[in-house]
C-alpha positions in Angstrom: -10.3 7.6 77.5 -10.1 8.2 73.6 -13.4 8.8 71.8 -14.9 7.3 68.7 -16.7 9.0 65.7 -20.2 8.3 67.0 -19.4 9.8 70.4 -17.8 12.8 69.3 -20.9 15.3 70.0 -21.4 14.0 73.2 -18.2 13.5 74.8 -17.6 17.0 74.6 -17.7 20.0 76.8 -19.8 22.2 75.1 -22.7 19.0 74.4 -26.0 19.7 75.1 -29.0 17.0 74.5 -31.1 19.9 72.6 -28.0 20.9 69.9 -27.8 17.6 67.4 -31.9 17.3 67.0 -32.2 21.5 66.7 -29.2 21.1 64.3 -31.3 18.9 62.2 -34.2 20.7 62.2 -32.1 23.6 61.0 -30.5 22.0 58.4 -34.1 20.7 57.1 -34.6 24.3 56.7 -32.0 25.8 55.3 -32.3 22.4 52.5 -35.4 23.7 51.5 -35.3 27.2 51.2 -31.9 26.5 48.7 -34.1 23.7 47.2 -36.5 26.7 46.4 -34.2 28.7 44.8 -32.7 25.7 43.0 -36.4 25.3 41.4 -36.9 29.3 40.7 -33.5 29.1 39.0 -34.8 26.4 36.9 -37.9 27.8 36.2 -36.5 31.0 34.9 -33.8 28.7 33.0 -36.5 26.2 31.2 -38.7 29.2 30.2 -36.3 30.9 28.9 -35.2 27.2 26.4 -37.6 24.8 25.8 -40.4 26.2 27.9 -42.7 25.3 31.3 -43.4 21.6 29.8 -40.1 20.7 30.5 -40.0 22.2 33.9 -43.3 20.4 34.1 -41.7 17.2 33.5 -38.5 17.4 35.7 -40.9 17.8 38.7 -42.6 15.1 37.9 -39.0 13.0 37.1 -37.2 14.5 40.0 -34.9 11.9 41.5 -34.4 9.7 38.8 -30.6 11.1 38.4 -32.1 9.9 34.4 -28.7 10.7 32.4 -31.0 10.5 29.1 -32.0 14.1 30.0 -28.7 15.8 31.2 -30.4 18.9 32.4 -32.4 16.6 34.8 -29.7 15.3 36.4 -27.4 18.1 36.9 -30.5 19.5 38.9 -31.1 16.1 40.6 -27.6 16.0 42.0 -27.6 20.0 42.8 -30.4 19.4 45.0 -28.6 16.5 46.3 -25.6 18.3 46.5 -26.7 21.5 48.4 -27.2 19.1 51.8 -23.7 19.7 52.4 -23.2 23.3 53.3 -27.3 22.8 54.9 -25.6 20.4 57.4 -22.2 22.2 57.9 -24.1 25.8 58.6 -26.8 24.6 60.9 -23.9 22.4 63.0 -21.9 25.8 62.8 -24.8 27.7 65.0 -26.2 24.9 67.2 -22.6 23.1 67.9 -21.4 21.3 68.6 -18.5 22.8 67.3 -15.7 22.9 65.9 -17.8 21.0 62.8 -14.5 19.5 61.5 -15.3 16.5 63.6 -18.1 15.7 61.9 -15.6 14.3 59.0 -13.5 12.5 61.2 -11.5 12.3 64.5 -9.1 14.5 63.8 -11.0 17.8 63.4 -10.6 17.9 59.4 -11.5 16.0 56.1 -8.3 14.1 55.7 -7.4 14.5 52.1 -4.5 11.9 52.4 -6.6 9.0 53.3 -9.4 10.3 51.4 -7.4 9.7 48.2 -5.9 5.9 49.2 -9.6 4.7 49.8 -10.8 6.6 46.6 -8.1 4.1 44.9 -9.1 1.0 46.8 -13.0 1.7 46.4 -12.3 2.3 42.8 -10.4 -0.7 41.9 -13.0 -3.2 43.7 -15.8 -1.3 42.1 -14.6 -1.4 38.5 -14.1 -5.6 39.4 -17.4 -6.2 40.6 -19.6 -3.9 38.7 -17.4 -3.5 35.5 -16.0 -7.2 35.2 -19.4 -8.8 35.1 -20.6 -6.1 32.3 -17.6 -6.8 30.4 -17.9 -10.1 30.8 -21.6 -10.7 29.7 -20.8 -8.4 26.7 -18.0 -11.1 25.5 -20.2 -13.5 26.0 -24.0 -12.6 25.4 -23.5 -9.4 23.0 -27.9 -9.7 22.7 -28.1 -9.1 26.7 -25.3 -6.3 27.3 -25.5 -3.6 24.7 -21.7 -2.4 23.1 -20.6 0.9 24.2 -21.9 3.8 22.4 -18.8 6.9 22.8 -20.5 10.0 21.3 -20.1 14.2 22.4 -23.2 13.5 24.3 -21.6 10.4 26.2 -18.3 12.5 26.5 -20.5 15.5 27.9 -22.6 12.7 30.5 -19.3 11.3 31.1 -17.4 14.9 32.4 -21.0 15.6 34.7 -20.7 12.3 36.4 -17.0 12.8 37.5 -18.0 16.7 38.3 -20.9 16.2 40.3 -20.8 12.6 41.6 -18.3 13.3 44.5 -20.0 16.5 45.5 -23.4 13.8 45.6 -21.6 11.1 47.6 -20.5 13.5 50.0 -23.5 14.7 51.1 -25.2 11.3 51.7 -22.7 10.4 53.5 -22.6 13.7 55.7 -26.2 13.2 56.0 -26.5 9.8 56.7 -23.2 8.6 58.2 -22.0 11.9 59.9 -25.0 13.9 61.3 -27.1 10.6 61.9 -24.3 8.5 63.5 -23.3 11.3 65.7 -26.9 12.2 66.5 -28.0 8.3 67.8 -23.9 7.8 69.0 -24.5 10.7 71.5 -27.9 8.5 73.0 -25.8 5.4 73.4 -22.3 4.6 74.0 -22.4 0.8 71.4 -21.8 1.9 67.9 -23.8 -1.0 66.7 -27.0 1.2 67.8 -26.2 4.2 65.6 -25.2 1.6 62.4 -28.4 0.1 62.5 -30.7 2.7 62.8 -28.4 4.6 60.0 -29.2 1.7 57.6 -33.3 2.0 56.7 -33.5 5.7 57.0 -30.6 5.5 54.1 -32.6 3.0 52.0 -35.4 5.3 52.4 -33.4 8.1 50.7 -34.1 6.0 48.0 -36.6 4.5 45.7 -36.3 1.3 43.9 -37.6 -2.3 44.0 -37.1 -4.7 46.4 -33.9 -5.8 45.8 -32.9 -2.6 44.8 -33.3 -1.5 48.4 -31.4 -4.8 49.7 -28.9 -3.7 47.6 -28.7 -0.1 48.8 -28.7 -1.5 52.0 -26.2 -3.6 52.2 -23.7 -0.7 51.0 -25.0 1.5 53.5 -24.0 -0.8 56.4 -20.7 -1.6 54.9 -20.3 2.7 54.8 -21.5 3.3 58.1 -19.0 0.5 59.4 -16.4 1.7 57.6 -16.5 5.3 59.1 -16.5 3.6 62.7 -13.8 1.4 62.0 -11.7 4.9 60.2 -12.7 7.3 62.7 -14.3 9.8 59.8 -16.2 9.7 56.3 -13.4 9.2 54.6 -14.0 5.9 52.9 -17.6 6.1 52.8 -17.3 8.8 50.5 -14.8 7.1 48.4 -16.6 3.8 48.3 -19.8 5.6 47.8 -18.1 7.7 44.6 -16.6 4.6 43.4 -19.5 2.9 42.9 -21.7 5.6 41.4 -19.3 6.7 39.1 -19.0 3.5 37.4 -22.6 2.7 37.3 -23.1 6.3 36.1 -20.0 5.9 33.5 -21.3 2.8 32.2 -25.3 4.2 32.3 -23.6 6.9 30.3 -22.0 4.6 27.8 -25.7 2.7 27.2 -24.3 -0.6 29.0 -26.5 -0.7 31.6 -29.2 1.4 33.4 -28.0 2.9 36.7 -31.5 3.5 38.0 -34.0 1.0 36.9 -34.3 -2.0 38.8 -37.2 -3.1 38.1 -35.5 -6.6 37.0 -33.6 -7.2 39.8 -33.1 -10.4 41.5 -31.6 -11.9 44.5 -28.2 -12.7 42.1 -27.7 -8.9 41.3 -27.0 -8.1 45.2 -24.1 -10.5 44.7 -21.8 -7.8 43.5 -22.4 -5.5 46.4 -21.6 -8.3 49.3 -18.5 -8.7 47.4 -17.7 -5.5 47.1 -18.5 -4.8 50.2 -16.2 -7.7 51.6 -13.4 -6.4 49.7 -13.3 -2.7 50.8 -13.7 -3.9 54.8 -10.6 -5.5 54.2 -8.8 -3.6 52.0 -9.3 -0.5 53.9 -8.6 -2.0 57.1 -5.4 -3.6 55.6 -4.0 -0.4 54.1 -5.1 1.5 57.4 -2.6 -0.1 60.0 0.6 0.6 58.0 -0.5 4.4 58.0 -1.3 4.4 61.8 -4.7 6.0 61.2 -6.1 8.0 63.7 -9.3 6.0 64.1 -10.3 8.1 68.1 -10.0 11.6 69.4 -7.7 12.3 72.6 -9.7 13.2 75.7 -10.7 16.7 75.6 -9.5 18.4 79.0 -12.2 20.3 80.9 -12.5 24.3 80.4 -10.3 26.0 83.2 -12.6 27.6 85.9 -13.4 31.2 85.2 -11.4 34.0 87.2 -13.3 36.5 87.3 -16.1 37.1 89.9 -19.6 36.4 88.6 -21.7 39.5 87.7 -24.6 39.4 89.0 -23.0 38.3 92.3 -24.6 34.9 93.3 -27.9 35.6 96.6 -25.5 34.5 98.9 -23.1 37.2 98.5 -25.3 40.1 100.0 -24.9 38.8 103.2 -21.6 36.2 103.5 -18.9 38.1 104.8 -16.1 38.2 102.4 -13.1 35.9 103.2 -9.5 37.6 103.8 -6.9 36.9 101.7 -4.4 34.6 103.5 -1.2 35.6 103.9 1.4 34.0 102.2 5.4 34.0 103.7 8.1 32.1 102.2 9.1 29.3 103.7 12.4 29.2 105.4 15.7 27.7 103.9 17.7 25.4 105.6 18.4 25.0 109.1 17.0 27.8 111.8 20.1 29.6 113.3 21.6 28.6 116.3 21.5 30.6 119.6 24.5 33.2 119.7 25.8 33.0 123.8 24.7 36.9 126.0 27.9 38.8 125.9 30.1 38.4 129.3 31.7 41.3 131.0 35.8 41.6 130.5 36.5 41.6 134.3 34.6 39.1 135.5 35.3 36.2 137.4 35.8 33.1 136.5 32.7 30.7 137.1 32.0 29.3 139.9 34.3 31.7 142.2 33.1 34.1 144.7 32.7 37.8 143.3 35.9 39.9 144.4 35.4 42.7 146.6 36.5 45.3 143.6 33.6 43.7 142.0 30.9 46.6 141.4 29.5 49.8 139.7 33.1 51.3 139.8 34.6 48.1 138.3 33.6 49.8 134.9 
């Protein structure tokens, strides 16, 4: 029986209940210590510019991905960023491995599809985040400032497409891969692992109240995307989509990509369309391609062959058993009896022996 993404850890040979949870723990660690050397770097760097008070007030900004302050957010999506290879090395030394499948199915990131949903998630996200922007700037220019192209937009503009991907990736790795895999290998009904994947991604995150709704919603539609696809694929496209727009047009002073503090229940209506479109564009432009959305049964390991060392208790005092003896097995018919050789003078049967009959008969 094929397996699906959230059962690949545990349908597995090498699975153990204890790998997945030490994995995280691990990859907790390894986070933070690169998060510490993140913050000495940037220490040295601000001290060495403008001085502590701007260190002093990143710390205090951190997470805001704020593109007024560019140096802020490159560091905001660093530290986003480095949860990639902190997930990827601590499934390396706990297993299971071989960590390809946790991108997808087939053992690898596949590029191929990777770049199809990237076009897909792009044109739906420019529609239903663009088109309204464009839209109310047509028609209300007082509500939906003009785009402002400068060297500093142009600069904003080149870190967004540079770092976004890198950002999306690792929320997704994080929160679709290790998470899905980690509750999938509990429980064979995918649903299980989608919903508990939901809340602890909007709690990666903090806005308002319908800020979360918002981030919620896009995080079911991810994590259903990557069990429909069999891999990351088009969770990290759709989730790079839609943060480089809102980051392009943040960038352009259209909109603020962060602050929602005047959200309403009518700015989550983008994001169910959205989110609509891309389950049935990416399902539509999967069939003709013949995704591979399972993984073939893995065979079981082949026995070992060599005796165990230590020899088991038992082997002090069981006598050893003989090798049996193997012959070939005959071909064809058995011979048939040959007749006993008759002697040249004797008589013919039944007759009475001949008196010349005898020893000097010879």
């Amino acid at each position: 029986m094929s397996t699906r993404y959230h059962r690949l850890a545990r349908e597995t040979p090498a699975y153990a209940w204890w790998k997945l949870p030490v994995a995280g723990l691990l990859a907790g660690v390894i986070w933070f210590g690169a998060g510490i050397v993140l913050i000495l770097i940037a220490l040295v760097v601000f001290a060495a510019g403008s001085g502590t008070d701007t260190f002093d007030a990143w710390t205090e900004a951190a997470g805001d991905l704020d593109l007024q302050h560019l140096d802020f957010f490159v560091l905001d999506m660093l530290s986003l960023v480095i949860l990639i290879p902190a997930v990827l090395l601590a499934v390396l030394v706990t297993g299971p491995r071989p960590i390809g499948y946790l991108s997808s199915v087939a053992g690898r990131l596949r590029t191929g599809w990777l770049a199809r949903t990237a076009l897909i998630s792009f044109a739906v996200f420019i529609v239903t985040i663009g088109g309204p922007v464009a839209i109310g700037e047509l028609t209300d220019p007082a509500e939906v400032s003009a785009p402002q192209v400068s060297t500093r937009a142009i600069v904003a503009i080149g870190l967004v497409l540079l770092l976004t991907p890198f950002q999306a990736a690792a929320e997704e790795y994080v929160f679709r891969g290790y998470v899905l895999q980690l509750v999938g290998s509990w429980t064979r009904f995918a649903i299980i692992p989608v919903i508990v994947s939901v809340p602890l991604f909007v709690a990666g995150h903090e806005y308002e109240l319908w800020g979360l709704v918002d981030v919620g919603i896009f995080g079911l539609t991810a994590a259903v995307l990557t069990i429909r696809t069999g891999g990351l694929e088009a969770g990290i496209a759709a989730h790079t989509a839609n943060n480089v727009v809102l980051f392009v047009l943040d960038a352009l002073g259209m909109i603020s990509a962060t602050d929602d503090s005047d959200a309403g229940p009518t700015d989550v209506i983008p994001t169910i369309i959205s989110s609509l479109a891309l389950l049935v564009l990416v399902e539509w432009a999967a069939r003709p391609h013949d995704l591979q959305r399972t993984r073939p049964p893995i065979p079981p390991p082949p026995p070992p062959q060599a005796p165990m060392w230590p020899p088991p208790p038992y082997a002090y005092w069981w006598p050893p058993v003989p090798p049996q003896q193997s012959w070939p097995a005959p071909v064809g018919p058995p011979p048939s009896p040959q007749p006993a050789p008759v002697h040249p003078v004797a008589p013919d049967y039944p007759g009475e022996l001949p008196p010349t009959w005898g020893p000097g008969s010879r």
